[in-house]
N, C-alpha and C positions, 0 to 999 in steps of 0.2 A: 474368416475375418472376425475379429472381436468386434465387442458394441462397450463406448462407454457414456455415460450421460456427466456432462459437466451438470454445477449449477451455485448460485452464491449473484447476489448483488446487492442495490439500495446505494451503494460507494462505489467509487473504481477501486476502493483496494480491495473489495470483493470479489473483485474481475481480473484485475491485472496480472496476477498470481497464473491462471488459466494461461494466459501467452505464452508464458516460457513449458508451458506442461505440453499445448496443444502441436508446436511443432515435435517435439518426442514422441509424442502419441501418433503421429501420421506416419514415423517413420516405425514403427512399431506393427504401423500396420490397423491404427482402432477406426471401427466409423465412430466419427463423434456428435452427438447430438448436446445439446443445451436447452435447460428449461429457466427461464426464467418468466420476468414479467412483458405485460404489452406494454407498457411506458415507461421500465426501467433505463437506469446506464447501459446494464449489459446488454439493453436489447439493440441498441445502438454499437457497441463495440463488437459483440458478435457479428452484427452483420455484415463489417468490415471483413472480414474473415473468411475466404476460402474454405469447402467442404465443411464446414461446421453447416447443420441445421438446428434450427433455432422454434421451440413450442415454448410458447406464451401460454400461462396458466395464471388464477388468478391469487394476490396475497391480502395480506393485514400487514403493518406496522409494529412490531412491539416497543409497547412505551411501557416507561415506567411514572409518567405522567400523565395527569387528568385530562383528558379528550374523548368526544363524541362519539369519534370513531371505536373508542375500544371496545363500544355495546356491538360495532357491527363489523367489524374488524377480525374476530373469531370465526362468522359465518365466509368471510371471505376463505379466512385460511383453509377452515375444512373444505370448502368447496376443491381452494386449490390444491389441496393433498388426493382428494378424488379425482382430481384431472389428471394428478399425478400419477397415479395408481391406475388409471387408464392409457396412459401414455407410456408406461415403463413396462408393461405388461402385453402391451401391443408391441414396441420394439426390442423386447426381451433381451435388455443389456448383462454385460457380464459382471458391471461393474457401474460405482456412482460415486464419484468424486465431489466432495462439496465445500466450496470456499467459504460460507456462512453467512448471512444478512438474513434478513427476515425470510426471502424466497426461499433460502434453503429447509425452512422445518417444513410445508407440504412437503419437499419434492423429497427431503431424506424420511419420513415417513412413510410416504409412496414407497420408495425405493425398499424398505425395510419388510413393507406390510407383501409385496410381493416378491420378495426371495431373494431380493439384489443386494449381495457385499455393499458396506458404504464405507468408503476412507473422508473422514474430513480433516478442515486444518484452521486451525484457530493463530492469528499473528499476534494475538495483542500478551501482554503481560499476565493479565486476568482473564478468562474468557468468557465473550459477549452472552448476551440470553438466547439467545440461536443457537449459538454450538452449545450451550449448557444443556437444551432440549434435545438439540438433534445427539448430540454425545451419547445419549441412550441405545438410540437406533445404529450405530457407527459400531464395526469391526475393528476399526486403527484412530487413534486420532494424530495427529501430528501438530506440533505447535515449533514456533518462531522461539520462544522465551522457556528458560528449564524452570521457573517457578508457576506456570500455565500447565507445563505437562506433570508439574508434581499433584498441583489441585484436580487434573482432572483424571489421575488412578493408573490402573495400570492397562489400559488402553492406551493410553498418551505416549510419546516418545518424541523428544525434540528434535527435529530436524533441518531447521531452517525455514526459510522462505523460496519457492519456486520465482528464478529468478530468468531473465529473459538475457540472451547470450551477447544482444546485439550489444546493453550497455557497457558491456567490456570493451569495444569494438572504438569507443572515442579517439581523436586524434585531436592535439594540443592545437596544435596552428590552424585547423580548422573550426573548430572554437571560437579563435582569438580572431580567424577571419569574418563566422557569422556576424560576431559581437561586436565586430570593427573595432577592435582593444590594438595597441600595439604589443602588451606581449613585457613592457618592460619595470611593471608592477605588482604585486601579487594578485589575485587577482581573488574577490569574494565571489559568490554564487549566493543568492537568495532565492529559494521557493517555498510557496506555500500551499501545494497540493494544487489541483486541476484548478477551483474556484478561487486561489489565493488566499489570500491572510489580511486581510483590511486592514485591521490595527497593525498589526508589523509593515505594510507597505507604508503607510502614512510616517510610522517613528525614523523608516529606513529613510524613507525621503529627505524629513524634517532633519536628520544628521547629516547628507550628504556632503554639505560644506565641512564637515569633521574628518570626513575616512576619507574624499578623492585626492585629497592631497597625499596619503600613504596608500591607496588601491586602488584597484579600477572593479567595480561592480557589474556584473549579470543581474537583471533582476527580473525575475519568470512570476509575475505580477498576479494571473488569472485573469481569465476571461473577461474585457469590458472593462480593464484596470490601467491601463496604459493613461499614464498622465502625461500631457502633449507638451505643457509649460516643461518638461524639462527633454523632452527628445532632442536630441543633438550636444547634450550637454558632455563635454569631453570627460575621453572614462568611467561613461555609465551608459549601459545598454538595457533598455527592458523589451521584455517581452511579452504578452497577452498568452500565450501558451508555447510550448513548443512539442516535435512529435520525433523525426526525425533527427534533428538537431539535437537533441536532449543530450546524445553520448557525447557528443564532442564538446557540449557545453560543458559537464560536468570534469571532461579533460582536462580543461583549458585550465578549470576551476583548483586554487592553493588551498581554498577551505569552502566550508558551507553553511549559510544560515538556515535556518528548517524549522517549519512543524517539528512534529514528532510518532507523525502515523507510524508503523511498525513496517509498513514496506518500504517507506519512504527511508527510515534508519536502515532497515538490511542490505538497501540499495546501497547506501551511501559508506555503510559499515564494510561491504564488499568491493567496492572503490577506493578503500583507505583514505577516508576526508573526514578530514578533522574536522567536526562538528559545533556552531551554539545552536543550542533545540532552545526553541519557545513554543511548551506545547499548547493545545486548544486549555482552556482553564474549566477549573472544577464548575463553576458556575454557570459554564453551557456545554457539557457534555458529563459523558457516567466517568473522568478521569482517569481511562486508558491510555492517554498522550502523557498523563503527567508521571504517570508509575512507569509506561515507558523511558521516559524522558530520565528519571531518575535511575531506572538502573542501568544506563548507559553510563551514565554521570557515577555512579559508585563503581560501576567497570575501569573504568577512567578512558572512556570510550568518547564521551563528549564535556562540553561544559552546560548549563541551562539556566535559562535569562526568565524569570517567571513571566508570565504576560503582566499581571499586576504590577511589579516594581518595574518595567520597563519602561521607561521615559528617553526622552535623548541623549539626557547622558549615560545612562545608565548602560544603553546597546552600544554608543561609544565607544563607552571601557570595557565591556565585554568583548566585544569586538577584537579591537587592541588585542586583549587576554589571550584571545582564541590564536592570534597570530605568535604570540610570544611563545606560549605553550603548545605551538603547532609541534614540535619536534617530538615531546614526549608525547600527544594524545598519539601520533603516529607509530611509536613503539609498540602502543598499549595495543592498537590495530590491528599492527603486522602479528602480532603473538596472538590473537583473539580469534576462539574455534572458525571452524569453518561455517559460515551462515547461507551460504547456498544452497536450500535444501534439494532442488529439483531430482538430480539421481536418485537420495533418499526414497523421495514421496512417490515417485514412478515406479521404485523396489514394493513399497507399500501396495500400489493397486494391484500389483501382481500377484502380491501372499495373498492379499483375502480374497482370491479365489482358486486359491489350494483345496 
């Protein structure tokens, strides 16, 4: 039997990638271990998860801003690269997979400093300071974006994103049953990733009275978002999260509002749904949503509503746009490579241990 070590969090889309890998790997035959943190996402997602075993080691944060922590924050990571390197060496894997966030530089260090092949996979357009690090120590890298695997050389090689099979799996009428929709409007979809989108839920809200009269609304709100003043309001259904449900939401769903996380788009770009992205903005993040969000947009893959100029009217009229223009963003779709990478990336952990 083979051994492989997942590892990558800090975000779910650090993790999420892992679901669609993890049942391929069991049929394959790997025992699978994961390292991550004692109070990450992933420690919580993994342990949802059958036959996965799960070691906690400890990390640092990488910032690229002023905080306390960055004097102690390096002590941490070394530490956790020696746990690392204690742990991969004791269950002598064949192989190390890593989705990237801060957890992953111990563990692909480790992985590297004791003999272990590492494949990782970078989603975003640019890639983060994690896989910039860990990239060194890595055999293959794989990236979501062909302008990510040009910058990172001739390790890189586009693949897609590992994508999980069940969201193909949606059915329309059950959709329109959870959402309690009747089915005779087009129907929008709004999410904003696991903790939602504050400013986009409020602008969504504040237009309602504009779009229920030509649609009926999903709105997958985040956690502790659900505003009570409008439950029951015909044609608009929210949600606080969904798990389950999600395929058949996104079924039900004629288009979609969105972030612009990079799983979030391959999902979506793999379901053929016409897209407006409003990504996270330059002024609180490193602008991987926005240079996402934009070469969708030069693909003619979506349309993008900036978070700055987005006001109520403004999502309105986008809005509207997104429907009008629904026929051709779905041409551009159906013609657009294939973004599934999971086969790919599965082929990959295999060669580097040629």
């Amino acid at each position: 039997m083979k051994t492989i070590v997942l590892t990558g969090g800090g975000t779910a889309g650090h993790v999420t990638p892992h679901l669609a890998l993890i049942p391929e790997l069991k049929k394959k035959g790997y025992e699978i271990h994961y390292i991550g943190t004692e109070d990450g996402i992933e420690h919580g997602m993994m342990n949802r998860i059958e036959g996965i075993t799960y070691h906690a080691v400890k990390s640092g944060k990488l910032r690229r801003y002023f905080d306390w922590k960055n004097f102690t924050d390096p002590f941490r990571v070394l530490a956790g690269a020696f746990e690392s390197v204690r742990i991969i060496r004791k269950l002598k894997p064949d192989v190390c997979f890593s989705k990237g966030g801060f957890v992953a530089v111990p563990v692909v260090w480790g992985a590297w400093r004791a003999g272990v092949p590492v494949v990782c996979h970078e989603s975003d357009l640019t890639p983060g300071l994690a896989n910039k690090l860990c990239s060194r120590f890595a055999k293959k890298i794989a990236t979501t974006f062909p302008e990510c695997a040009k910058a990172l050389g001739n390790k890189a090689e586009m693949t897609g994103t590992p994508m999980r099979p069940e969201l193909f799996e949606g059915k329309r009428e059950e959709g329109l049953r959870i959402a309690n929709l009747k089915g005779n409007k087009p129907v929008l979809l709004m999410t904003g990733g696991s903790l939602g989108a504050q400013s986009v839920n409020r602008v969504l809200r504040e237009a309602l009275p504009d779009l229920l009269p030509d649609m009926d609304i999903i709105h997958i709100c985040g956690k502790g978002n659900i505003d009570e003043s409008l439950s029951g309001t015909p044609g608009y259904a929210q949600f606080d999260f969904v798990s389950d449900e999600l395929p058949h939401l996104f079924a039900a769903a004629d288009a979609v509002l969105s972030r612009a996380g990079s799983n979030s788009l391959c999902e979506l770009q793999a379901l053929k749904k016409p897209m407006l992205l409003i990504p996270y903005p330059l002024s609180a993040s490193r602008g991987d949503q926005v240079l996402n969000a934009r070469s969708y947009e030069q693909r003619g893959l979506a349309m993008v509503l900036e978070q700055e100029k987005m006001t109520r009217e403004t999502l309105v009229s986008h809005i509207h746009q997104l429907f009008e223009q629904k026929d051709a963003l779905l041409k551009a779709l159906e013609e657009a490579p294939e973004i599934n990478g999971t086969a790919r990336i599965l082929e990959m952990i295999e060669e580097v241990q040629q």
